[in-house]
C-alpha positions as CSV (number, residue, x, y, z in Angstrom):
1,X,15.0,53.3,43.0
2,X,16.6,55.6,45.2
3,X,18.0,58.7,44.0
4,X,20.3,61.2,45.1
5,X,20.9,64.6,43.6
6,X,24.9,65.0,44.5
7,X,27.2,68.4,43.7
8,X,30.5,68.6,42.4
9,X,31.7,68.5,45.7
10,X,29.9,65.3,47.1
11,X,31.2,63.4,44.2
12,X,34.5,64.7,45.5
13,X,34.2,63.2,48.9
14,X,32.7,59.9,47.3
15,X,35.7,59.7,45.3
16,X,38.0,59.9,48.2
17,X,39.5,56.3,48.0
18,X,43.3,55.5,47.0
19,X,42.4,54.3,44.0
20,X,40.7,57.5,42.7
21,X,44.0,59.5,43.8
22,X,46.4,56.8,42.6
23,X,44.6,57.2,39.0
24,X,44.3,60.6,39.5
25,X,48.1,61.1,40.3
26,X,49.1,58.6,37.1
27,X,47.0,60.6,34.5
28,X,48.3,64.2,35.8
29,X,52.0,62.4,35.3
30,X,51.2,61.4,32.0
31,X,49.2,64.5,31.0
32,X,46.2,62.3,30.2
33,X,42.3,63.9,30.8
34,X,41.0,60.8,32.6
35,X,37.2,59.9,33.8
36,X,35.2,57.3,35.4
37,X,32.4,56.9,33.4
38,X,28.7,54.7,32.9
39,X,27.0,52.2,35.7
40,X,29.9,53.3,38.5
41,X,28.7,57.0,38.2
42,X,25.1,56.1,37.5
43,X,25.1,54.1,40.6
44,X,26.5,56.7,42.6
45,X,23.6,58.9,41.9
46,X,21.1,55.9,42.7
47,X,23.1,54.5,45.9
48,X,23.6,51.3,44.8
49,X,27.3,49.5,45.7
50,X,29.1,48.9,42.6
51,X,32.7,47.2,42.1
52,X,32.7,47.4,38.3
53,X,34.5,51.1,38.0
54,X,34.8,52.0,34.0
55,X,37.6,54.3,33.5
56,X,38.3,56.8,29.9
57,X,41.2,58.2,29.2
58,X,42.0,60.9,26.0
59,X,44.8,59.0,25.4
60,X,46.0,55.0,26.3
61,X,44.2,53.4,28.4
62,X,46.7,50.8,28.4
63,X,49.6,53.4,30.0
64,X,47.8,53.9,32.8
65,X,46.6,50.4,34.1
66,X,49.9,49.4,33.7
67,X,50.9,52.4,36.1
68,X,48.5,51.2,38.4
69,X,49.2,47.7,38.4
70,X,52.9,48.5,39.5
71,X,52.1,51.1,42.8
72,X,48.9,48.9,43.5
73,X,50.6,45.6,45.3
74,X,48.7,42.8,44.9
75,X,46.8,44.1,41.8
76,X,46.4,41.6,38.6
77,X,46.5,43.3,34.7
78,X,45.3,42.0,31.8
79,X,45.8,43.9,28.7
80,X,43.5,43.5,25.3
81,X,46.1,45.6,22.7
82,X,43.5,44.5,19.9
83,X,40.3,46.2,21.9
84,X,43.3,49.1,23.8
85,X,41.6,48.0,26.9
86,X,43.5,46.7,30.3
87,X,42.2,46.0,33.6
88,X,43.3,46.5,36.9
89,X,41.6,43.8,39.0
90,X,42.3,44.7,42.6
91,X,40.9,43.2,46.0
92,X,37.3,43.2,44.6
93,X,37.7,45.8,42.6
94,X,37.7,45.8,38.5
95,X,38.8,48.5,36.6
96,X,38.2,48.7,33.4
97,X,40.8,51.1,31.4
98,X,39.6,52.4,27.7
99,X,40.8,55.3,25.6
100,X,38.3,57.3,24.7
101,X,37.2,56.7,21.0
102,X,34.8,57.6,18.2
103,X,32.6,54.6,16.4
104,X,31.4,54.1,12.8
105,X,29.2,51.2,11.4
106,X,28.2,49.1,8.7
107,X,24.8,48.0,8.2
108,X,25.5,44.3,8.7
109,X,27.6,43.9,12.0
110,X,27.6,45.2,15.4
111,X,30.9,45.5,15.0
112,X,32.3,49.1,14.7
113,X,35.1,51.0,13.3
114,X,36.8,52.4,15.8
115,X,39.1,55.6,16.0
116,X,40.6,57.3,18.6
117,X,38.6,60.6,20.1
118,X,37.7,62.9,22.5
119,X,35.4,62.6,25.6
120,X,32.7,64.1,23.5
121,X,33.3,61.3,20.8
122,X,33.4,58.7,23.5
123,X,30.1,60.5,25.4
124,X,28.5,60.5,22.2
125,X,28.9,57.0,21.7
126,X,27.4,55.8,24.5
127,X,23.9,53.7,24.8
128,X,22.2,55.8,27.3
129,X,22.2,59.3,28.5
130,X,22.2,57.8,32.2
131,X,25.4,56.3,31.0
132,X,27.1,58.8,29.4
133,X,27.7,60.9,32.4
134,X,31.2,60.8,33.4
135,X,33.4,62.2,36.6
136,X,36.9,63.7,36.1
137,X,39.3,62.5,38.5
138,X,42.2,65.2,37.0
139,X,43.3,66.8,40.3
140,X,42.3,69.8,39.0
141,X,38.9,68.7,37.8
142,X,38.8,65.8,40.8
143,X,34.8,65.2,41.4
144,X,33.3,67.6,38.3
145,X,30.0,66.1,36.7
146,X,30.2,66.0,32.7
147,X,26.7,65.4,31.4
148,X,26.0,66.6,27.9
149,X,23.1,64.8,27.6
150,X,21.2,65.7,31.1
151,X,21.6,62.2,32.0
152,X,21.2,63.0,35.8
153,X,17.7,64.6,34.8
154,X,16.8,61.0,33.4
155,X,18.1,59.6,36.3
156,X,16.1,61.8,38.6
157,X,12.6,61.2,36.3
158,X,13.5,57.3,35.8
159,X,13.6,57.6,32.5
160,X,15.8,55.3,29.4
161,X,16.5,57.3,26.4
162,X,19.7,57.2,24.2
163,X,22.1,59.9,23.6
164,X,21.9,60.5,20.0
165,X,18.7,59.5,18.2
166,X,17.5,56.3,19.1
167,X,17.1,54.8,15.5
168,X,20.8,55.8,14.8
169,X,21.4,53.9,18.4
170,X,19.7,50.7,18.2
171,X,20.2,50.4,14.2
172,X,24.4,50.6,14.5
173,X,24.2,48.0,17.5
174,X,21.1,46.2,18.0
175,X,22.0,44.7,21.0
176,X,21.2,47.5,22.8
177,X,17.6,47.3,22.7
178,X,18.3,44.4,24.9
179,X,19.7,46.2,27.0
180,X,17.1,49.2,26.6
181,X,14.7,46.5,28.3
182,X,17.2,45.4,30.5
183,X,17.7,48.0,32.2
184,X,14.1,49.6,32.2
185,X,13.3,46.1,34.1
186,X,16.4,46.6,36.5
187,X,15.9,50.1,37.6
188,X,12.2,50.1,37.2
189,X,12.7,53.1,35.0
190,X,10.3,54.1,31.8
191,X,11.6,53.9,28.5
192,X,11.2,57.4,26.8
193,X,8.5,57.2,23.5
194,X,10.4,58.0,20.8
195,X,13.1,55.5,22.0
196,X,10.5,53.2,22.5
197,X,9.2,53.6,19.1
198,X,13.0,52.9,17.5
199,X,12.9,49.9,19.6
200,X,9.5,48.3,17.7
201,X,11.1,50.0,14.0
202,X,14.4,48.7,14.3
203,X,13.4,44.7,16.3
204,X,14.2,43.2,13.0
205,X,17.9,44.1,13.2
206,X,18.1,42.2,16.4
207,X,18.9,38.9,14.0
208,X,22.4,40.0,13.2
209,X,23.1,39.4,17.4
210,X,24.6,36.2,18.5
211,X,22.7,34.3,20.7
212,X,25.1,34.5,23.4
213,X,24.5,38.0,23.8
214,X,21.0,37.9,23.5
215,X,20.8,35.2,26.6
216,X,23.3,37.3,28.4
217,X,20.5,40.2,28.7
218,X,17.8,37.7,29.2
219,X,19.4,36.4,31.6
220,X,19.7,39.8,33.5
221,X,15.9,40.4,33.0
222,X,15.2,37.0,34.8
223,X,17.5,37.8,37.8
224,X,15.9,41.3,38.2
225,X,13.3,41.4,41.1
226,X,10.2,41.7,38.7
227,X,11.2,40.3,35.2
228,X,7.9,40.1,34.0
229,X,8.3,44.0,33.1
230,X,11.0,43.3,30.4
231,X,8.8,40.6,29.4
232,X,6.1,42.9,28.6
233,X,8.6,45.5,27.3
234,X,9.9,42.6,24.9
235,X,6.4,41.8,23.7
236,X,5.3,45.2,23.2
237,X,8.4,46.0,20.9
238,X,7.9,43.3,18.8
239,X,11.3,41.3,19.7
240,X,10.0,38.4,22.0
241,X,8.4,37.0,18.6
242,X,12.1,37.3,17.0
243,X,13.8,35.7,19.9
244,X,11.0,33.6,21.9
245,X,8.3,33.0,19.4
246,X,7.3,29.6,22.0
247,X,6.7,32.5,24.5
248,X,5.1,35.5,22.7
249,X,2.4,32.6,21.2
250,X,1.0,32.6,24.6
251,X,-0.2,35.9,24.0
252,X,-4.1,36.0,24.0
253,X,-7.4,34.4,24.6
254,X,-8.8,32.4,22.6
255,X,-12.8,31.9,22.5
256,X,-15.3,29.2,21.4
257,X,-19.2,29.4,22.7
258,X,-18.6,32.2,24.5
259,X,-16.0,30.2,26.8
260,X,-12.0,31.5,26.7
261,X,-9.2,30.3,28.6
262,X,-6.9,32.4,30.5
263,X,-4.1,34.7,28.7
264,X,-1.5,32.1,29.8
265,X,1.3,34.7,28.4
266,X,0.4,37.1,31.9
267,X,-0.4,33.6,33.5
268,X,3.3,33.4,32.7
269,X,4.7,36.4,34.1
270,X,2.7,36.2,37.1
271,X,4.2,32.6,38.2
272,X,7.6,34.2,36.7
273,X,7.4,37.3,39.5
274,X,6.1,34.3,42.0
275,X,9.1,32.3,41.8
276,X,11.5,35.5,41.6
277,X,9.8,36.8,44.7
278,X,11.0,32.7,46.5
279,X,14.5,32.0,44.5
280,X,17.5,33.7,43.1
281,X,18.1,30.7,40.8
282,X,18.5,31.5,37.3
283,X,17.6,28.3,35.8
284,X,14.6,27.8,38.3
285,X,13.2,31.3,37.0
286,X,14.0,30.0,33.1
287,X,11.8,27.0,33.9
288,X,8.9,29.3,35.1
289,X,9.0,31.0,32.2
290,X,8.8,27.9,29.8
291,X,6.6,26.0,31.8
292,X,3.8,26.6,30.0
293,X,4.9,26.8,26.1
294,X,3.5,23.5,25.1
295,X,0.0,24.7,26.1
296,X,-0.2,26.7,22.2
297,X,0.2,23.1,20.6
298,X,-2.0,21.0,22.5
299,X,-4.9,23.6,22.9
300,X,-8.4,21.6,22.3
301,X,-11.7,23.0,22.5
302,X,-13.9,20.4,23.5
303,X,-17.6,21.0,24.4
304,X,-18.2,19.4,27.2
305,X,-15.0,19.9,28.8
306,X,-14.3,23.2,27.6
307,X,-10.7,24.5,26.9
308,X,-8.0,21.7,27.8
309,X,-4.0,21.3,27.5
310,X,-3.6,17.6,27.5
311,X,0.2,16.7,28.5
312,X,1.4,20.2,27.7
313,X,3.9,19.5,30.3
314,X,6.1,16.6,28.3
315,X,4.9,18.7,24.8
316,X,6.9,22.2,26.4
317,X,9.7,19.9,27.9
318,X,10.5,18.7,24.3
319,X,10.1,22.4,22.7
320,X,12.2,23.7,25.8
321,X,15.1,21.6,24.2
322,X,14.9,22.8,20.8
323,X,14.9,26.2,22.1
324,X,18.2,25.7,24.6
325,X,19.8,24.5,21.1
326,X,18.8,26.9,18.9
327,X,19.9,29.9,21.2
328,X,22.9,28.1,22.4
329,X,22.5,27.8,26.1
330,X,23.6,25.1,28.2
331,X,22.8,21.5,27.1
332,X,23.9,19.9,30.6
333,X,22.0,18.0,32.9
334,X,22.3,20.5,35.9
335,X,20.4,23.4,33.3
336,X,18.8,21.6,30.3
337,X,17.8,18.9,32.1
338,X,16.6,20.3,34.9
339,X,14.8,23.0,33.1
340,X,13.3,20.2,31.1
341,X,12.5,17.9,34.1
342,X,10.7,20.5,36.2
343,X,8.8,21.5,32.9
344,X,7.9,18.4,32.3
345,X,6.7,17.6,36.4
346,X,5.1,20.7,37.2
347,X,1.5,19.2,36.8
348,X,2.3,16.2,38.9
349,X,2.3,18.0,42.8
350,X,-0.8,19.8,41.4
351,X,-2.5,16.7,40.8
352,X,-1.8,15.2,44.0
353,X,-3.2,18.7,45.9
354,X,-6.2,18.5,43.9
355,X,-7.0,15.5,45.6
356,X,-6.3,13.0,48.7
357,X,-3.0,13.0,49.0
358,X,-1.8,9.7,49.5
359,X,1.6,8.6,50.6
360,X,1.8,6.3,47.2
361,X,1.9,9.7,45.1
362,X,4.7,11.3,46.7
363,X,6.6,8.5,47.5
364,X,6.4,8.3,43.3
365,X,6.9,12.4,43.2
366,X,9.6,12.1,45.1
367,X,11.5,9.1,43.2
368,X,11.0,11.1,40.1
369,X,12.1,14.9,41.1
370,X,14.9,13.4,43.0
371,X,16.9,16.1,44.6
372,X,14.7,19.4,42.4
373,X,11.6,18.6,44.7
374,X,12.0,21.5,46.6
375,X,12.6,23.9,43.1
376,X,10.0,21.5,41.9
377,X,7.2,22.9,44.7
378,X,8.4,25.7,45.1
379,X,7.5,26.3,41.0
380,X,4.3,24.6,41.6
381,X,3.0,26.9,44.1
382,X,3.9,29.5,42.1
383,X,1.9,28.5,39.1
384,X,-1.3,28.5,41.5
385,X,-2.5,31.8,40.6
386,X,-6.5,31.3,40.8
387,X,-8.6,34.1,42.0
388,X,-10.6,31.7,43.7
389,X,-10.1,32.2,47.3
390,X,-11.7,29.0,48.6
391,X,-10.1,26.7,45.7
392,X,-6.5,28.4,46.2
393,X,-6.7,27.9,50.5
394,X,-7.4,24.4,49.8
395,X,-4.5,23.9,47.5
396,X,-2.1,25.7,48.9
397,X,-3.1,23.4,52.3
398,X,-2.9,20.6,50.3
399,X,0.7,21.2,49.5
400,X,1.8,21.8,53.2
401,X,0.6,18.6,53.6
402,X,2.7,16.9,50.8
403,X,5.6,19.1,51.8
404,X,5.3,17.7,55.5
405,X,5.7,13.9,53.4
406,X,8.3,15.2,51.3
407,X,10.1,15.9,54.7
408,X,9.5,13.0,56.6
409,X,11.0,10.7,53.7
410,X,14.0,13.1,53.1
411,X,15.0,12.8,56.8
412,X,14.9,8.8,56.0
413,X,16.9,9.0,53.2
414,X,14.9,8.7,50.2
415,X,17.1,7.3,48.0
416,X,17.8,4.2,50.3
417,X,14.6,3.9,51.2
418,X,12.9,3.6,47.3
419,X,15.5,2.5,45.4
420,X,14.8,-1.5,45.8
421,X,17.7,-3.4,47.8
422,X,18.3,-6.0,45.1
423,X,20.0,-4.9,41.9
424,X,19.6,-6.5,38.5
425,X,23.5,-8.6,39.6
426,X,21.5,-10.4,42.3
427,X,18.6,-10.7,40.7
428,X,20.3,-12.9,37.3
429,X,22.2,-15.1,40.5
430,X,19.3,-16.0,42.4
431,X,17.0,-16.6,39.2
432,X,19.4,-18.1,37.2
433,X,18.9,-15.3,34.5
434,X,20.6,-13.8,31.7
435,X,20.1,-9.6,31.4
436,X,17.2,-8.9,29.0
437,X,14.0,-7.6,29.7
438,X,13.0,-10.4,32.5
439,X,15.2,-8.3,34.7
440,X,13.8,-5.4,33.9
441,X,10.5,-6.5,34.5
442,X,11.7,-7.9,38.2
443,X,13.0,-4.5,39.3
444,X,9.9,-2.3,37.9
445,X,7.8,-5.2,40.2
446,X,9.7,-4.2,42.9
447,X,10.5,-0.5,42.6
448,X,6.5,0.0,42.1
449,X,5.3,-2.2,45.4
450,X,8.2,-0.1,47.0
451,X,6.4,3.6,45.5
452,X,3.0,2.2,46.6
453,X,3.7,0.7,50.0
454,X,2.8,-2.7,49.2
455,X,6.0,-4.3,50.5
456,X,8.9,-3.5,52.6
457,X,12.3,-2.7,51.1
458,X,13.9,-5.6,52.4
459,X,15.0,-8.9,50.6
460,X,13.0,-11.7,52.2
461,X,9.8,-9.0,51.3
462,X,11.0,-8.6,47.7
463,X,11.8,-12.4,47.2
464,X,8.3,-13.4,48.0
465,X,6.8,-10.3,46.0
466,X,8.7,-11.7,43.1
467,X,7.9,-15.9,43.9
468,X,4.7,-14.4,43.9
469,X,4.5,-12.5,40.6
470,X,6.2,-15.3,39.1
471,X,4.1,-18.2,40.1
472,X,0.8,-15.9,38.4
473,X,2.8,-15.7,35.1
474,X,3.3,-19.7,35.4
475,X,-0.7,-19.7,35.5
């Protein structure tokens, strides 16, 4: 992460935009101190673009978005009286307008007490020291750094540690060890040791945090460019086991006559990074991550065969489900069920590359991935992380070759091509049927010579594939 050491004065120049002045302006009006604070000034600091700008005011926040709003033409307010927060969204631009404020807890809620305060109230309240740095944008201040808790010096060393004392930090709102390891994963920065050691004595607290919130940060660690590192983090602080137990039980190697699998928790992590490294899809990285949970439950020593995972594949589709429910994400068929369905195929293109590979097996591949081949291979490859050079140049040719098949049926048009040209309607006309399971039985006939290239997809073909079947069952 790149990092720049800016003065007074460059902040000045890279707050010369008519927004800045236009808040600037407002708050000198209204005799308000006003500062942009958190990830916009961070960013500044690292050179990364950022649209999100999070503005404090000693005084109502409220007052001056709606100030804004009016000389900004073409800007959109919303105002939260319960939370005095407003936002100014403009072009795409949000600003986010807060008073500054002091916060108290109880032991059971994230929820705080709220008062109104002073910048130092609202510094001191903040997560992490390379947050709680904040720019004046008073004319008379315009560009002056206020860092009371050497935040740039963290920034500088890469380093996450919390304003105040770390237990006091991640005890009063527990979500933020989330996003501790969030953004440790995202910057690529070290988390400081005696935060690091809060984190571990205070995971238990993370129970009293809704799911939601918990998915929103794992959700940021998945899109980051190498989310096995919060992974790790998560392990090592003891909250994966409180908030992905299917996960953290991959942990380990297991050994029996001196033969031990491989730790299929890194095994994890590696294909995770694999995929990151091919796709920015969120739900393609979710299913790398789960793809291999069911391998805890059907874990068998057997001597002569050693260590297996017998249909861990449909096993970790299953527990994916229960775990999509029980932390509330999306039960659709475009995330659950694609999670589940690529979970649950993963093994299949592996099986074909570990042998001839046959038109008959992709045809099938391709009839059951539908439209999530591509996410489908592109997981699969990922997953091949042997150290065997040989073994792995023979696979990974082995799946050119099915993706070349894959190709030449989509420019065919799949669907048409092995979805059989007489439905179960014209099947009940011609053979005088009623529906039950006789139809069934007609279409699997067909829709399996279609998969294994017995028989054209054509009527008079299908007709006599049928007359055919029929007249062995009348023997």
């Amino acid at each position: 992460m790149e990092f720049r050491n800016l003065s007074n004065q460059d902040l000045k120049k890279l707050l010369d935009h008519k927004i800045f002045h236009l808040i600037s302006q407002i708050a000198d009006e209204l005799e308000m101190e006003c500062y942009v604070v958190g990830g916009y000034v961070r960013d500044l600091f690292l050179n990364r673009p950022s649209d999100d700008i999070d503005v404090v005011v000693v005084g109502s926040g409220i007052k001056i978005a709606t100030e804004l709003h009016h000389r900004l033409r073409g800007s959109n307010l919303a105002v939260f009286r319960t939370y005095g927060t407003a936002q100014v969204k403009y072009h795409n631009q949000e600003i986010e307008f807060v008073g500054a404020r002091r916060e108290s807890y109880t032991r059971d809620s994230r929820n705080p007490i709220v008062e109104d305060g002073t910048l130092e109230d609202d510094q001191n309240r903040r997560d992490f020291t390379i947050n709680a740095m904040a720019i004046c944008l008073n004319k008379d201040r315009f560009g002056e750094l206020v860092d009371p808790f050497d935040g740039l010096l963290d920034l500088e060393d890469g380093i996450i540690a919390t304003p105040l004392g770390p237990d006091i930090t991640f005890s009063d709102d527990p979500l933020r060890m989330m996003r501790c390891i969030r953004f440790a994963t995202q910057l690529r920065f070290r988390i400081e040791d005696e935060t690091f050691d809060a984190l571990y004595k205070n995971r238990e607290r993370i129970r009293i945090v809704s799911c939601e919130r918990i998915v929103t940060e794992l959700n940021k660690i998945l899109m980051s460019a190498y989310p096995s590192l919060g992974f790790v983090e998560l392990e090592r602080s003891g909250l994966l086991e409180l908030i992905l137990p299917e996960l953290s039980a991959l942990l380990g190697v297991e050994v029996h006559d001196g033969k031990g699998h491989k730790d299929n928790f890194f095994h994890t992590l590696q294909v995770l990074d694999n995929v990151a490294k091919s796709s920015s899809s969120l739900w393609l990285r979710w299913a790398a991550l789960l793809h291999d949970i069911g391998k805890t439950r059907t874990k068998r020593y057997e001597p002569r065969l050693g260590w297996t995972f017998h249909n861990h594949n449909a096993v970790g589709a299953k527990m994916a489900e229960k775990l999509f429910h029980r932390l509330k994400m999306p039960l659709d068929q475009g995330t659950l069920g694609y999670v589940s369905k690529l979970i649950n195929l993963h093994m299949r293109p592996i099986a074909i590359a570990d042998d001839k590979v046959t038109d008959s097996a992709v045809r099938r591949l391709l009839n059951d991935a539908g439209d999530d081949i591509d996410d489908l291979m592109t997981l699969c490859e990922a997953d091949l992380t042997t150290k065997n050079t040989f073994k792995k140049k023979v696979f990974l040719e082995n799946f050119r070759i099915v993706r070349e098949k894959l190709a030449d049926l989509k420019e065919k048009d799949y669907k048409r091509l092995l979805q059989p040209c007489i439905d179960g309607d014209e099947l009940m006309e011609h053979f005088h049927l009623s529906p039950g399971p006789e139809v069934g039985r007609m279409k699997k006939i067909m829709k399996d010579a279609i998969l294994d290239g017995k028989v054209e997809n054509e009527r008079e073909a299908l007709y006599r594939l049928l007359l055919a079947e029929l007249g062995k069952q009348d023997k």
